[in-house]
N, C-alpha and C positions, 0 to 999 in steps of 0.2 A: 705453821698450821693456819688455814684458813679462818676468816671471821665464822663463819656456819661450821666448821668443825669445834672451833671452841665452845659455839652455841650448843652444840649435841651435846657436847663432854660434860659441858656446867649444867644441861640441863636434867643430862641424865644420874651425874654425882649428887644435886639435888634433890631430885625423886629419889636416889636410894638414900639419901641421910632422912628424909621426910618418914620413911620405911622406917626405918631407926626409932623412928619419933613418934611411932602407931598412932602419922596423921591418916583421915579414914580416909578410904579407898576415892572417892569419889571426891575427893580432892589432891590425890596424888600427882596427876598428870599436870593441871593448873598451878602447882606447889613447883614445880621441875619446871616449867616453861618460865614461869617468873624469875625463877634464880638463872635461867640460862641467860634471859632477855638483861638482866644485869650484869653480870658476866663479861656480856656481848658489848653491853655497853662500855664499863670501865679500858676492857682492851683497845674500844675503838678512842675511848680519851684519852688512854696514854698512850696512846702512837701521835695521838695531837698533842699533848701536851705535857707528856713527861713530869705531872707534876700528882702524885700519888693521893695527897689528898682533897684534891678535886676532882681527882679518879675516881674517887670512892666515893664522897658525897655525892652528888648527883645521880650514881646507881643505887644508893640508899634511898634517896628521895624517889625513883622512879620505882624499887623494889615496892616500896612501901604506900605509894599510892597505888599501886597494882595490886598489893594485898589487901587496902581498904576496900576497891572495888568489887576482888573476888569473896570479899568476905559478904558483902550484900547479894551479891549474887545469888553465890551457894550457900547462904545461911547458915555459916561459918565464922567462929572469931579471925581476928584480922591476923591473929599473933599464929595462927597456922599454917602459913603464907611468910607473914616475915621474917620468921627466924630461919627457915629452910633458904630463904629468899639471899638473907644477908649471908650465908654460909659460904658462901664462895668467894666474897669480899672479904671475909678474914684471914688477917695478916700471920698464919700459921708459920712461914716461913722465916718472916721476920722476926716472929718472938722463939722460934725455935735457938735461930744467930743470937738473939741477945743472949739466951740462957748459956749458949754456946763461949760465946767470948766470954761471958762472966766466968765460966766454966773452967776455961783458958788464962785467966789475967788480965785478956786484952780489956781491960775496965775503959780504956778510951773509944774502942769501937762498939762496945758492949752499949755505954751509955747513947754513943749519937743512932744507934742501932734503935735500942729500947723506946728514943723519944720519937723517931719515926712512926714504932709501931702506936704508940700510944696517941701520935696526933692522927694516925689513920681511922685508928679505933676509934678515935672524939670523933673525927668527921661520918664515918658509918654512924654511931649512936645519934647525933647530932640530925641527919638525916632524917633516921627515923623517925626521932623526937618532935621534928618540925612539922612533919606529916601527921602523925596520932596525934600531936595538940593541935590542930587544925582540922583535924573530923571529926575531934570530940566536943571541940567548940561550936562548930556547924553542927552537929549531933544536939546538945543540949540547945542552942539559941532555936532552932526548929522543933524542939519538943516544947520550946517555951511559948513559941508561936502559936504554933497549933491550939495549946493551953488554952492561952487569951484568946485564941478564935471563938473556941466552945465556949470560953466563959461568958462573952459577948452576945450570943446569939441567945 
């Protein structure tokens, strides 16, 4: 499948999990292009580099500065945006397999299965994390600014 083909898919699986989530209308289409544009991204990383959790961090870090942006935008929290955003980067498949093997005996594929999924899901979280404490601290040092402006004058 094409890179803009998986761009549609992600971005339209997106918008209808967004649906799901009665985020409001007028943030629907913006919620769906975010999570495609990450999507988009991670495929095109792991054709470069085969390497899963740098697949996903970097779409997390771009999901999520996308959703701080949209959220000033549309005067909108930012978490309406990112949760839709990060949905296509989780590792559904691979926690499926672990359960699976667990399921089965295979405790030896079960476990290196498991820890995949779990350093995936630290680098998506991780992403996000670096991003929202990074504009909440730029958020607060400008409101602290501004403060002392007025207090000054």
């Amino acid at each position: 499948m094409s890179i803009f083909m998986h761009f549609i898919c992600a971005s339209l699986a997106t918008t209808f999990f967004s649906v799901f989530w009665h985020i409001p209308k007028k943030a629907l289409i913006p919620a769906g292009i975010n999570g495609g544009i990450g999507w988009t991204l991670y495929k095109i990383l792991m054709g470069i580099t085969s390497n899963e959790i740098i697949s996903n961090f970097l779409p997390s870090l771009l999901v999520s500065l996308i959703s701080e942006f949209l959220a000033r935008k549309l005067k909108q929290p930012a978490i309406l945006f990112v949760i839709p955003g990060i949905v296509p980067l989780v590792p559904g498949l691979g926690m499926y397999n672990t359960m699976l093997n667990l399921v089965q005996g295979k405790f030896d594929l079960a476990i290196s299965t498991g820890a995949s999924v779990l350093f995936v899901g630290g680098s998506i979280s991780l992403g996000v994390l670096i991003v929202t404490s990074l504009s909440k601290t730029i958020n607060i040092y400008s409101l602290k600014r501004i403060k002392n402006h007025k207090n000054n004058i």
